[in-house]
C-alpha positions in Angstrom: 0.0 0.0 0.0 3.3 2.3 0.7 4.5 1.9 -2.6 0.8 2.1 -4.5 0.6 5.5 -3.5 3.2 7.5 -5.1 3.0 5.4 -8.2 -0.3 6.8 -8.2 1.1 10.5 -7.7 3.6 9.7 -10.5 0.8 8.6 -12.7 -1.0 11.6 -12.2 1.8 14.1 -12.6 3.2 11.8 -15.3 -1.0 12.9 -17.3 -0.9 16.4 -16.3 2.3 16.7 -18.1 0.9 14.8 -20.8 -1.9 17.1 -21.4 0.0 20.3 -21.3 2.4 19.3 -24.0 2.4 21.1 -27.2 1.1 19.4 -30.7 4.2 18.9 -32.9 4.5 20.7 -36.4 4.4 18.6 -39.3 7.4 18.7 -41.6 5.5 18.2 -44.6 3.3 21.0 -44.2 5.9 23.8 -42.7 5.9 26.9 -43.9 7.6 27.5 -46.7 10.4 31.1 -46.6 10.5 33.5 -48.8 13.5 33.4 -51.2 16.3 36.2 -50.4 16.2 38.8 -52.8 20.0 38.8 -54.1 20.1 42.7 -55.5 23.3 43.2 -57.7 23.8 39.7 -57.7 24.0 38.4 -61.1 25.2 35.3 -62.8 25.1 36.2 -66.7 25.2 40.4 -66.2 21.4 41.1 -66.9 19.7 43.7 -64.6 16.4 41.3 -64.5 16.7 37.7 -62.6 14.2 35.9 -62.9 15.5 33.2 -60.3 15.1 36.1 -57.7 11.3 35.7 -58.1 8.9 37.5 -60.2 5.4 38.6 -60.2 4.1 40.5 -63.1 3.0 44.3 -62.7 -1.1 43.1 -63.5 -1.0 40.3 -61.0 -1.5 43.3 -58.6 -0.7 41.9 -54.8 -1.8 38.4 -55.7 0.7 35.8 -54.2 2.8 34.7 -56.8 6.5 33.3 -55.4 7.7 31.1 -53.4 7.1 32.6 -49.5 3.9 34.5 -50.4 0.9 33.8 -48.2 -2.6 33.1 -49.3 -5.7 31.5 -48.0 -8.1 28.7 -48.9 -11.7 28.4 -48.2 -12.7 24.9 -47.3 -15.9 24.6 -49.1 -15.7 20.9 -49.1 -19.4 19.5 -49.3 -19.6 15.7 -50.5 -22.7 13.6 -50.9 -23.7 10.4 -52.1 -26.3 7.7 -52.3 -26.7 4.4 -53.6 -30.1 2.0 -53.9 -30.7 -1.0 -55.9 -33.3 -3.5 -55.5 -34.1 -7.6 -57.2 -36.8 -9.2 -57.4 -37.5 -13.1 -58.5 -40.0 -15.2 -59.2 -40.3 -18.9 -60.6 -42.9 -22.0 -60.7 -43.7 -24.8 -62.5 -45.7 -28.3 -62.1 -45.6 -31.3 -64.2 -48.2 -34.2 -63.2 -49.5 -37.4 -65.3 -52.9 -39.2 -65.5 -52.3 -43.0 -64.9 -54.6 -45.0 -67.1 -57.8 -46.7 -65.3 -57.5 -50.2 -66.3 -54.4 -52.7 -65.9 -51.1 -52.2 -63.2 -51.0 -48.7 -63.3 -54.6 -48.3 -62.3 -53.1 -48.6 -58.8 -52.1 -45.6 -59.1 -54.2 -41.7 -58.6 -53.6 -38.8 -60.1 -52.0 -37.0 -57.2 -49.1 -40.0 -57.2 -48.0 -38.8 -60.1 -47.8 -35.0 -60.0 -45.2 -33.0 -58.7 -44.7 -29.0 -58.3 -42.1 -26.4 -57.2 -42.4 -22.5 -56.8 -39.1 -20.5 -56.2 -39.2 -16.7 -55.3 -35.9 -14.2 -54.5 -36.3 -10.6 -53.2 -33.4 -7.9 -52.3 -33.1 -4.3 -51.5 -29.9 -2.5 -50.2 -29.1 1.2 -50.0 -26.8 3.7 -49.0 -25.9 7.0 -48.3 -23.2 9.0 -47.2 -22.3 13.1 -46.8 -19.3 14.9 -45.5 -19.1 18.7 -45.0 -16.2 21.2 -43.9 -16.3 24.6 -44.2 -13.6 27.3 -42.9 -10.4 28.9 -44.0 -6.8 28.0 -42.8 -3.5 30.3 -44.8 -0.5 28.9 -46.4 2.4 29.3 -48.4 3.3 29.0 -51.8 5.9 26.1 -51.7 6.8 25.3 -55.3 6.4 27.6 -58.5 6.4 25.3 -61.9 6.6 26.1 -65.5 3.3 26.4 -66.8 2.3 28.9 -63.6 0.9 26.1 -61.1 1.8 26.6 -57.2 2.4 23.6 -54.9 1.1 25.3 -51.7 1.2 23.8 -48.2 0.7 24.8 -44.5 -0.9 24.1 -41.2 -3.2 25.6 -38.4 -2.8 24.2 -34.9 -4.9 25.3 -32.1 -4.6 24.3 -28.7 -7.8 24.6 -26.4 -8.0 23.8 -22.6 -9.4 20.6 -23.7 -7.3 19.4 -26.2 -5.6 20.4 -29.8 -6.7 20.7 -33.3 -5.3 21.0 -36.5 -5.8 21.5 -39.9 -3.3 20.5 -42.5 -3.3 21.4 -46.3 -1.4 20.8 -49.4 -2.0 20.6 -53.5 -1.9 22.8 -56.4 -3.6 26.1 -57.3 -3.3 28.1 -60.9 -2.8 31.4 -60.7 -6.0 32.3 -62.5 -7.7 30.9 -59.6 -6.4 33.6 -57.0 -8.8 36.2 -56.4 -7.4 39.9 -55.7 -7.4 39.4 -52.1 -5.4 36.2 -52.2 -8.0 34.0 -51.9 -8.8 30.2 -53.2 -11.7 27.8 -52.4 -10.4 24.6 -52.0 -12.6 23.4 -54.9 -10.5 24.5 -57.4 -7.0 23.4 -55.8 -5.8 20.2 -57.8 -4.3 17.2 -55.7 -5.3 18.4 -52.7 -5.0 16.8 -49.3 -6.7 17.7 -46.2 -6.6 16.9 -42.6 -8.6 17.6 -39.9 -7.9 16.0 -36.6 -7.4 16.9 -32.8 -5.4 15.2 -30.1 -6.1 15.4 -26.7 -8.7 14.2 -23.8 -12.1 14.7 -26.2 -10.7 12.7 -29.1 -9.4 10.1 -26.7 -12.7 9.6 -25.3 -14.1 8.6 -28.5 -12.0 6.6 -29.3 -12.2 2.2 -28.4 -9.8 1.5 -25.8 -6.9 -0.9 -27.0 -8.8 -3.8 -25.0 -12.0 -3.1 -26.7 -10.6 -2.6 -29.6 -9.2 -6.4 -29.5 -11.7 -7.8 -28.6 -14.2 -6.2 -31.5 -11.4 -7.2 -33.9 -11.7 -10.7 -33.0 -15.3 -11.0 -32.4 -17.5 -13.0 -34.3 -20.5 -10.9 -34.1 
């Protein structure tokens, strides 16, 4: 009983820390720097580098190079339903009349007749919808040929009761970006999005790892 006690004071102190701790940054979907602007610097003597970055004069303050910040909308609003439905239906007899004179007069008419019906019927359906709206910034990662932008960036929020976080990446034209620097995630190509949260909420919805065994290896 002496030693249960401060194990259980370790256990507690051991949570509290726990819960206090700070969500980790993603790699993947860190900020991306601006590029140094190199003035004077030039490798075949022209005045105009493109390498430095460039944004033409009628893109206005639209994000454009690598560094620059802009925000996407999360209109995401998916929906879907499925129903189908079979139905079956089969009979058929066959029956003989014995004659009424000789062996076969020992026979009636029911002795020899035979029938069979066979019927099916089936329905299933489903449906589905998922819906997330809001707006999370992020920076313009990668700038390709044709004009495209690989963007990528994160929002983590941490709450007295746990942390959330959004996490985005994919790839936006430039034509898309609306003078105030906005997209809706609609139009962004590839795109990946992650919503989660960490902390005591999401742990209680979530199966314990006992429960969760023994619904894996249940038969029912």
């Amino acid at each position: 009983m002496n030693r249960l006690i401060p194990a259980l004071f370790a256990a507690a102190a051991l949570s509290a820390c726990m819960g206090k701790t700070a969500m980790a940054s993603d790699p993947e979907f860190a900020a991306t720097l601006p590029i140094p602007q190199k003035l004077f610097e030039s490798s075949d003597g022209a005045i105009f580098q493109a390498a430095n970055g460039y944004a033409p004069l009628t893109s206005g303050a639209r994000a454009a190079r690598i560094g620059d910040v802009l925000t996407i909308a999360l209109v995401e609003k998916t929906s879907a339903t499925t129903k189908n439905s079979a139905a079956t239906n089969r009979g058929g007899s066959f029956g003989l009349t014995p004659p009424v004179t000789g062996p076969l007069a020992l026979f009636s008419p029911g002795d020899v007749k035979m029938g069979g019906d066979q019927s099916f019927s089936g329905s299933g359906q489903a449906q589905q919808s998922n819906s997330l709206n809001g707006e999370i910034s992020v920076t313009i990662a990668e700038v390709y040929g044709n004009g495209t932008m690989r963007v990528r960036g994160e929002k983590l929020v941490n709450l007295n009761r746990g942390q959330e976080f959004v996490r985005f990446t994919g790839l936006v034209r430039a034509a898309d970006i609306t003078p105030d620097n906005r997209v809706p995630s609609s139009r962004v190509a590839d795109a990946r999005i992650i919503y989660s949260g960490e902390g005591e909420i999401a742990r209680a919805s979530k199966q314990g790892w006992l429960q969760k065994f023994f619904s894996t290896i249940s038969p029912f």
